[in-house]
C-alpha positions as CSV (number, residue, x, y, z in Angstrom):
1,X,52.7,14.9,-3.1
2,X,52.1,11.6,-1.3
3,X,49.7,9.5,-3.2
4,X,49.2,6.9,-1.0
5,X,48.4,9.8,2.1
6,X,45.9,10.6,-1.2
7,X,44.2,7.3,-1.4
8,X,43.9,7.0,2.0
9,X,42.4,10.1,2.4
10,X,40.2,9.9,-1.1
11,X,38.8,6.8,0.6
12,X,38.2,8.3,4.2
13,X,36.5,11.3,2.8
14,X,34.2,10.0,0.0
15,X,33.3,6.7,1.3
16,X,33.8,7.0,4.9
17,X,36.0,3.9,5.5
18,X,39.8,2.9,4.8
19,X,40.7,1.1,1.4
20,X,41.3,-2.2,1.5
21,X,44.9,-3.6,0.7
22,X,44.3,-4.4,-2.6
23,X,42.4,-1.4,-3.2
24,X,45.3,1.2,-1.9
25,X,47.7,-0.5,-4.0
26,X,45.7,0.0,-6.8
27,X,45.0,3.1,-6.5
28,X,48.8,4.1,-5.6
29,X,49.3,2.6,-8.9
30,X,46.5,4.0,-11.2
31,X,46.0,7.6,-10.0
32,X,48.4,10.8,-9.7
33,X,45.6,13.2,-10.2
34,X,43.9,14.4,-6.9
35,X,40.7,14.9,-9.5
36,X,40.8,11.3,-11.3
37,X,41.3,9.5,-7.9
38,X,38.3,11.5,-6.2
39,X,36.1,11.1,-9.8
40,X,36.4,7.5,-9.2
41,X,35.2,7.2,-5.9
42,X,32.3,9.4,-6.5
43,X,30.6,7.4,-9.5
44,X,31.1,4.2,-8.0
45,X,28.0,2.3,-7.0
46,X,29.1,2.5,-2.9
47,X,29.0,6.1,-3.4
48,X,25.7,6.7,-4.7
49,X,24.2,4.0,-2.1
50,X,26.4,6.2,0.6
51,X,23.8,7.2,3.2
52,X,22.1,3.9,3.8
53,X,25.6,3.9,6.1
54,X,25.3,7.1,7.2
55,X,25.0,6.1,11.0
56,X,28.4,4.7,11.2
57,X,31.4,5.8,12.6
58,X,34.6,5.9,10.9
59,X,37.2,3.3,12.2
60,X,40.6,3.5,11.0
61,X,42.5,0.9,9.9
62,X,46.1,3.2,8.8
63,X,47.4,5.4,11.3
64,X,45.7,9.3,10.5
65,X,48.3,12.2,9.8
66,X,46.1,15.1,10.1
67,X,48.5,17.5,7.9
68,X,48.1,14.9,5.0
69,X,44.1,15.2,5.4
70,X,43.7,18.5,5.4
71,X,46.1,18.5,1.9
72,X,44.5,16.3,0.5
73,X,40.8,17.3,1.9
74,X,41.4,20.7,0.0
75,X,43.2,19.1,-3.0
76,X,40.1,16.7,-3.1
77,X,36.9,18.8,-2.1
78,X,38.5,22.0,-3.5
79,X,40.6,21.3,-6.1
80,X,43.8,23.4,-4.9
81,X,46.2,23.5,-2.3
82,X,45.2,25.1,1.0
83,X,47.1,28.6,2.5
84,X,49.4,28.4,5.2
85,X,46.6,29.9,7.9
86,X,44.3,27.5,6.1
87,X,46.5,24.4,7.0
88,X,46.8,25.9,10.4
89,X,43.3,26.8,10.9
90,X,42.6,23.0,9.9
91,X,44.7,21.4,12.0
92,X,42.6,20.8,15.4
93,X,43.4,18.6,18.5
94,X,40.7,15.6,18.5
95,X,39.5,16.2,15.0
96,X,37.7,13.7,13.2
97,X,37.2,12.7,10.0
98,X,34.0,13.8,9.7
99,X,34.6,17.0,10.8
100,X,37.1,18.0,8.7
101,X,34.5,16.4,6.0
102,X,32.2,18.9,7.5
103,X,34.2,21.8,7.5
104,X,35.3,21.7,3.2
105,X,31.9,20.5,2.3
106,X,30.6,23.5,4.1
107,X,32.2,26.1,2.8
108,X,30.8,28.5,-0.2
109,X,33.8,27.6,-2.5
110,X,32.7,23.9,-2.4
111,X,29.3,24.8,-2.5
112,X,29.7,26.8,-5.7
113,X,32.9,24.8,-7.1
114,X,31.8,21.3,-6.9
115,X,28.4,20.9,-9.1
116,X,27.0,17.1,-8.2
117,X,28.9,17.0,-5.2
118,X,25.4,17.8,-2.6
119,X,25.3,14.2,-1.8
120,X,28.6,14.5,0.2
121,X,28.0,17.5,1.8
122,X,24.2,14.8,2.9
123,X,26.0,12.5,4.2
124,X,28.6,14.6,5.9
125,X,25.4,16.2,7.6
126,X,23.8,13.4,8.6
127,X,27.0,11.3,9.8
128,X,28.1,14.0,12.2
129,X,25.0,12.5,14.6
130,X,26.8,8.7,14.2
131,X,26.0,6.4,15.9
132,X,22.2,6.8,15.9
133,X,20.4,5.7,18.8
134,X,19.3,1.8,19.2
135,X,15.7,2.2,18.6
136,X,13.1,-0.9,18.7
137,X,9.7,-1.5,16.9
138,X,7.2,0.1,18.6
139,X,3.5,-1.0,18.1
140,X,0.8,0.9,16.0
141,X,3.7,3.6,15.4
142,X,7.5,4.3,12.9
143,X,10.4,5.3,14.2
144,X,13.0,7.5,12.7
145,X,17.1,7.2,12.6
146,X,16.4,8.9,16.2
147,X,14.2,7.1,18.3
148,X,11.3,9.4,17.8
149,X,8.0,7.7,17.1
150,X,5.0,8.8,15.3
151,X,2.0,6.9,15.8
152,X,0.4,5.6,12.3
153,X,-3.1,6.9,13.9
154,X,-2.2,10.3,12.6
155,X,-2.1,9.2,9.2
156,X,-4.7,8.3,6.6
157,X,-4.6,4.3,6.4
158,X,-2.1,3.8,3.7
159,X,0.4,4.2,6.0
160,X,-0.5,2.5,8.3
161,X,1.7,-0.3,6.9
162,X,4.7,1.7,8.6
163,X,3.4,0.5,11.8
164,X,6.2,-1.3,13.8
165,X,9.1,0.2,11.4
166,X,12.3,1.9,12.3
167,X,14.0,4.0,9.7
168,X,17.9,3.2,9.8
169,X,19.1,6.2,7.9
170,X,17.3,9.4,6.3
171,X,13.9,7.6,4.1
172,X,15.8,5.9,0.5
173,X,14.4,5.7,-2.5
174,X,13.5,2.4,-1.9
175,X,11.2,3.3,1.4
176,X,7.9,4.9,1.9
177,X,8.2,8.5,3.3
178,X,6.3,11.6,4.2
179,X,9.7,14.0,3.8
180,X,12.3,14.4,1.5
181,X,16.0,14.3,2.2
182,X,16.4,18.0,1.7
183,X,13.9,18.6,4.2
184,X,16.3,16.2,6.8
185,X,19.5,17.8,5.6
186,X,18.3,21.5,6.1
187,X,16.7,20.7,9.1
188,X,20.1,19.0,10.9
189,X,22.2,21.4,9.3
190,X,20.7,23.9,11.5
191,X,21.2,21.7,14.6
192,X,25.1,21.6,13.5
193,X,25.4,25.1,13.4
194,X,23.5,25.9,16.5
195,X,25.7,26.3,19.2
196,X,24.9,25.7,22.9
197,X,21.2,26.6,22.1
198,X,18.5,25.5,19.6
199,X,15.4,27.0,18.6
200,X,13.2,25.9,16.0
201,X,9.5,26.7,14.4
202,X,7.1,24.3,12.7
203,X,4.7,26.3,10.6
204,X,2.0,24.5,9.2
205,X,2.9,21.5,11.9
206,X,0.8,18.8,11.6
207,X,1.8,17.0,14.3
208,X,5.1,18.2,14.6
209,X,7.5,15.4,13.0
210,X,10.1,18.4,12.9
211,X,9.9,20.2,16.1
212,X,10.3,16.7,17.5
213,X,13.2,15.2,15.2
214,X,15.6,18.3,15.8
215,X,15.0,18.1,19.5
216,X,16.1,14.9,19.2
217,X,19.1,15.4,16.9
218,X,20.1,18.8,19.4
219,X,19.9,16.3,22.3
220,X,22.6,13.9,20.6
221,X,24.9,16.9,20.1
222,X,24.7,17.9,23.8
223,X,22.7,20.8,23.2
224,X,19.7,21.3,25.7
225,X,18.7,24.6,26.2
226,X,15.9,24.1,23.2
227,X,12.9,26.4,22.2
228,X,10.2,24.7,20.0
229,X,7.1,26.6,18.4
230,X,4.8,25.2,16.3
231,X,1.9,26.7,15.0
232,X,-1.4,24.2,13.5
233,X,-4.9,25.7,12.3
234,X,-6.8,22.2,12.7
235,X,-7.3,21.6,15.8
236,X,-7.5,17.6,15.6
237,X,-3.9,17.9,13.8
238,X,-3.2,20.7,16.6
239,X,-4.3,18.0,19.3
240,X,-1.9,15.5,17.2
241,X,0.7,17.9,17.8
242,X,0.6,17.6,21.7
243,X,0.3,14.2,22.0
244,X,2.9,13.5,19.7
245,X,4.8,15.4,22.0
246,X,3.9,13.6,24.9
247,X,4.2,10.4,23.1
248,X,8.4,11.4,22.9
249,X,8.9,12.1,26.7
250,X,8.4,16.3,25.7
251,X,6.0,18.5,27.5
252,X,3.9,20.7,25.5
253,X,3.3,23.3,28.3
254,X,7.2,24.2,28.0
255,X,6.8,25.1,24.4
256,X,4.7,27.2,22.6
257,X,2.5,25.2,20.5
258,X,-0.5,27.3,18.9
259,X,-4.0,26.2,17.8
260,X,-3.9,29.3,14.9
261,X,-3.2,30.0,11.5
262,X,0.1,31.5,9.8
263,X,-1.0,35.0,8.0
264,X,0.8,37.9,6.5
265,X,-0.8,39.8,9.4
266,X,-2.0,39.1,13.0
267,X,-5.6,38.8,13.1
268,X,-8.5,36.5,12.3
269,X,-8.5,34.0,9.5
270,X,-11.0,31.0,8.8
271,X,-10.0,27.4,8.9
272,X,-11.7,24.1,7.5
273,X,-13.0,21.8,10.3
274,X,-11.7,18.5,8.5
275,X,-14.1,15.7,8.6
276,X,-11.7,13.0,8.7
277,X,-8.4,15.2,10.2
278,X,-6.0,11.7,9.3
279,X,-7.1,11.8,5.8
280,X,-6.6,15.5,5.0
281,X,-3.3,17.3,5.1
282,X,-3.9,19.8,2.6
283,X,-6.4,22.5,3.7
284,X,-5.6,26.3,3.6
285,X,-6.5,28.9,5.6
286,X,-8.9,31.8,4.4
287,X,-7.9,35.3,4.3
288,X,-10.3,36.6,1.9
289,X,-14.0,35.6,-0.2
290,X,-11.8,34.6,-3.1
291,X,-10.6,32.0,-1.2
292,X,-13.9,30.5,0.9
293,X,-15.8,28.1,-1.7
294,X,-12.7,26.6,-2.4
295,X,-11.8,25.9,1.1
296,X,-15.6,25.4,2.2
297,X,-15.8,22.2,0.5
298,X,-13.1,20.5,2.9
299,X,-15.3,21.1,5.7
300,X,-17.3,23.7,7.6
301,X,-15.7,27.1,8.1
302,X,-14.2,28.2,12.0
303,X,-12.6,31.5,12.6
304,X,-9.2,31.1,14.3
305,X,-6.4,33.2,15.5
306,X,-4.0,34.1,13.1
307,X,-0.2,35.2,13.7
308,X,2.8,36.8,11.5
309,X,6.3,36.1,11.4
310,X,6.9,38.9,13.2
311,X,5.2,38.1,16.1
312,X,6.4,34.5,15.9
313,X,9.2,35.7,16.6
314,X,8.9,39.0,19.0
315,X,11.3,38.5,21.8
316,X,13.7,35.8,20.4
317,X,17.3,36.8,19.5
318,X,17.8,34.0,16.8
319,X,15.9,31.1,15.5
320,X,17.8,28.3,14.0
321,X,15.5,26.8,11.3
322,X,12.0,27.5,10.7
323,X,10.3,24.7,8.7
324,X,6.8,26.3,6.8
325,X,4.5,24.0,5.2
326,X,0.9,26.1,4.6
327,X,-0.3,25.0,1.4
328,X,0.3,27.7,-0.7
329,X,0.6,30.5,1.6
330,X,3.8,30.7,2.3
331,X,4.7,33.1,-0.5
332,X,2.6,36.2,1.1
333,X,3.8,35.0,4.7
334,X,7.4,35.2,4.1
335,X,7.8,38.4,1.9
336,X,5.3,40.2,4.7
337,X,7.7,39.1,7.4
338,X,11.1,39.2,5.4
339,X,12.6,42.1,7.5
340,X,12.5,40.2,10.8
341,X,13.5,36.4,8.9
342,X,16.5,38.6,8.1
343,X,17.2,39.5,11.3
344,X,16.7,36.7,13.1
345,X,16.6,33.8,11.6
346,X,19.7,31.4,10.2
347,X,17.5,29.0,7.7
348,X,14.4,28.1,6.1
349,X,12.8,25.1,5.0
350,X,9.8,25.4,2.7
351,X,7.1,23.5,1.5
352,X,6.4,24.5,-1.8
353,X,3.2,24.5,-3.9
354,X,3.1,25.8,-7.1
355,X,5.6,26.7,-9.8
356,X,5.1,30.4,-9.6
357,X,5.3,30.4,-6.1
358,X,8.8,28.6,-5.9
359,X,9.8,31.8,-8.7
360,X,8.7,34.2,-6.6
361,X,10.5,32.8,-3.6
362,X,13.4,32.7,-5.3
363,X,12.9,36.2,-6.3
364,X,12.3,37.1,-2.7
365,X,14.7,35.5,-1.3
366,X,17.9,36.0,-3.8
367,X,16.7,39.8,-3.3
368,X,17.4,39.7,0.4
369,X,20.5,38.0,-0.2
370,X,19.5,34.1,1.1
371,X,21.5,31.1,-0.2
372,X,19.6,28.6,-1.7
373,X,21.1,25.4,0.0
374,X,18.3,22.9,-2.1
375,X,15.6,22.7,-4.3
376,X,13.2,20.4,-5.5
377,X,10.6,21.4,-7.7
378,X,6.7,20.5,-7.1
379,X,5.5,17.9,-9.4
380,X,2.4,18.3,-11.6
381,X,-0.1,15.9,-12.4
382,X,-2.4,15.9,-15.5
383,X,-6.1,16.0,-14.8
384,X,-8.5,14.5,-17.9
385,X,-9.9,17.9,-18.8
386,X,-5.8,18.9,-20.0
387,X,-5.3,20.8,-16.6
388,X,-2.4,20.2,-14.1
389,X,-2.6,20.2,-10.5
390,X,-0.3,19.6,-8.0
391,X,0.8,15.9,-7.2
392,X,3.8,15.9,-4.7
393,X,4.8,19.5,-2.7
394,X,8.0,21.1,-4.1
395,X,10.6,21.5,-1.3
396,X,13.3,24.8,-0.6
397,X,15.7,25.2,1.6
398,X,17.5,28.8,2.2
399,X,20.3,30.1,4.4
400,X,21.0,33.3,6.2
401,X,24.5,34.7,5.7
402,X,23.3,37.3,8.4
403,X,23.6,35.3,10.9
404,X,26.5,32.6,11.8
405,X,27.0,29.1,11.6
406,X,30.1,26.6,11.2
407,X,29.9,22.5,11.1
408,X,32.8,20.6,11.9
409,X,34.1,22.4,15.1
């Protein structure tokens, strides 16, 4: 066993970047553990601050031996030595580190073996479309690691204050931001695994900040043979949508981007007109009485087309990532429409919006045999009369073993 192939390759893999001098003799000298040398990388500060560089490119400093990474990439990431036809199987002409990074930290034995370890498997995502575009300040609008803008006009005013900012990674900690970093993983992961084509749903879009991220991300892998739907029930949010897409050079009329509601069943549904559409972000669609003094008092009722899964997705072969937002909804959509998500489509990422709702997803979806990639649970807030309502949406992200999908090739 080569340690200093080991510390090389500890560095490459977990921090993205050579060691310095100093800091591969050290480590030649400290560690002959594979599982000590990677357990010091990983709680080191540069670790845990690791995708604020996630749009750079590895650069090597040491010449690469790709037998030695793909050793010590198992003994790392997996904690064993790899097979013969596993070494073979690794060893690809032009590979890159981040490919190989890929290809461990997405398999189920690292995803099951290697509690903690999600934030590598983030970055490794993320990375593989390095270097992100140049993108410049645009006026009255934020951009994201992508280029693509969304104009502050869509939003109530306190966010206005993102006008003229470009994000330089997926949001931190430290940053405002409207989506969480499963929601960005999930949603490149499926551009990773895609192929030569992409399709993608938004349902519940708003104005579509994920039909139009993905595009952009499929365009930076080469990919562009790309079907977007996206399905709003307001139709000033709907109108949002198209312009938003116009706004980022895409044409609405080659997509399919409906003014109607997500239901169990195709049909009719009611809909809140919102008084101030920029303020609100949070109205549900009526299927039933129960449900229409609640949603009454966001604004005056409108009947409006409503569509199922499976006719969302009659006549496609495969849908890469569906991304469902519907405020508290989504339960009844996806178990009516769970045969044909089986079928067809490779992930889901899901707004939650309850606690019971995110059990019963998981009881749904465990049942038909999904993989729960990520989860964070909604938060609560107390009211003054000792109830608890919802403060910030939950977020889920499941994949389908159905269908196929390899990063890192």
């Amino acid at each position: 066993m080569n340690i200093g192939e080991g510390v090389l390759w500890a560095y490459r893999l977990i921090l993205n970047r050579d060691p310095s001098t100093e800091e591969r003799r050290a480590g030649e000298s400290s560690f002959t553990d594979p599982q000590a040398l990677r357990r010091n990388l990983r709680t080191s500060r540069e670790f845990a601050l690791l995708l604020d560089r996630a749009g750079e490119i590895f650069e090597p400093e040491y010449p690469i031996d790709w037998r030695e990474g793909v050793l010590w990439g198992f003994r790392l990431l997996l904690r064993r030595e790899p097979s013969e036809a596993e070494l073979e199987h690794n060893l690809l002409s032009d590979d890159k580190v981040n490919n190989l990074r890929l290809r461990i930290c997405g398999t189920r034995e690292f995803e099951t073996g290697s509690p903690g370890s999600s934030a590598l498997t983030d970055f490794a995502i993320i990375n593989a479309f390095a270097p992100f575009p140049e993108s410049g300040a645009v006026d009255g609008a934020f951009r994201d690691m992508f280029g693509a803008t969304t104009k502050v006009d869509y939003l109530d005013r306190g966010w206005h204050r993102l006008a003229g900012y470009v994000f330089k990674s997926v949001p931190r900690d430290r940053e405002p931001s409207l989506h969480g970093t499963s929601e960005w993983v999930g949603t490149l992961r499926s551009v990773l695994e895609a192929g030569d084509r992409f399709t993608a749903m938004e349902l519940g879009a708003g104005w579509a900040p994920w039909l139009v991220a993905s595009e952009r991300a499929a365009r930076l892998r080469g990919i562009e043979d790309i079907d977007l739907t996206g399905v709003e029930a307001s139709a000033e949010h709907h109108g949002f949508m198209l312009d938003n897409f116009r706004n980022n050079g895409l044409n609405p009329e080659r997509h399919s981007l409906h003014h109607a509601v997500v239901g169990a069943d195709d049909g009719i549904a009611s809909f809140p007109r919102l008084p101030v559409a920029t303020d609100d972000y949070g109205a549900n669609a009526v299927f039933g009485e129960a449900e229409r003094d609640a949603a009454a008092m966001r604004g005056e009722l409108e009947e409006i087309r409503c569509l199922s899964i499976k006719t969302l997705l009659a006549g496609k072969d495969r849908v890469d990532v569906i991304h469902i937002d519907i405020q508290g909804h989504e339960e009844a959509v996806l178990a009516a429409g769970i045969d044909h998500l089986n079928a067809k489509v490779r992930r889901l990422v899901i707004g939650t919006h309850s606690r019971s709702i995110e059990g019963h997803l998981f009881d749904l979806l465990h049942d038909n045999e999904w993989v729960c990639e990520s989860e964070v649970p909604c938060i609560l807030r107390a009211t003054m009369d000792g109830r608890r309502v919802l403060f910030v949406d939950g977020e889920q992200v499941w994949r389908n073993d159905r269908l196929s999908g390899v990063m890192g090739r």
